[in-house]
N, C-alpha and C positions, 0 to 999 in steps of 0.2 A: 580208608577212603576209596580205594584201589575197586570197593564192591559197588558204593555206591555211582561210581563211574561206571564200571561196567554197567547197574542197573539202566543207566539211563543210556547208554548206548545200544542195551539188547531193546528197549523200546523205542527206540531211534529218535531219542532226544538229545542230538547231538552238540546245540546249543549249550543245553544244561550241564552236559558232561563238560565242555569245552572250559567254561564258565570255573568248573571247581577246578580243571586244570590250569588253567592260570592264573586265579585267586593262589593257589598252593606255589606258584614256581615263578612268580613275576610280582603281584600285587601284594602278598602278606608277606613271602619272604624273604625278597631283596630289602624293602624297607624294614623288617624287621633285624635283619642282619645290621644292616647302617644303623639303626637304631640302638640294639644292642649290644653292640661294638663302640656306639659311643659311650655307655654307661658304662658296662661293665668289663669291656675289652676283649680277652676270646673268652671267657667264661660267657661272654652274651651271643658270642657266637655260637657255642655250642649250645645255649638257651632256647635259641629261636626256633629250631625242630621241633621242640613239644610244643612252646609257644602257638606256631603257625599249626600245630595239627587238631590241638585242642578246638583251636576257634574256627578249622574247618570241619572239625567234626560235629561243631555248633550249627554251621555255616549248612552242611550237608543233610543234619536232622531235620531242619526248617524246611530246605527243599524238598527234601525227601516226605514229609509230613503234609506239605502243601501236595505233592505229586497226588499222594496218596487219597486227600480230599477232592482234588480236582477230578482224581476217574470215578470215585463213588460215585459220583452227581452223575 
């Protein structure tokens, strides 16, 4: 995720970048942690890293995919 951040900072989208950085480190994985900790105790702790990175790497395709339509046009 670390590239597509920088992508979007070398075109000075710095919203966007901002955006994936705390989706990753405030919004999916504080609650994911609480959440995972409730279930499955530290094994859901340790869970939550791929957990939160898969779905931002979900998260980051979209935008990345929309960026990419947006400048064709």
């Amino acid at each position: 995720m670390e590239e597509i951040t920088s992508y979007f900072q070398a075109l000075g989208k710095a919203i966007k970048s901002l955006i994936i950085t705390l989706l990753r480190n405030a919004a999916l994985f504080i609650p994911g942690v609480i959440i995972l900790n409730y279930f499955w105790k530290l094994n859901g702790v340790i869970t939550t890293q791929p957990v939160v990175e898969t779905k931002l790497t979900l998260i980051c395709i979209f935008m990345y995919i929309k960026d990419i339509k947006l400048s064709n046009h």
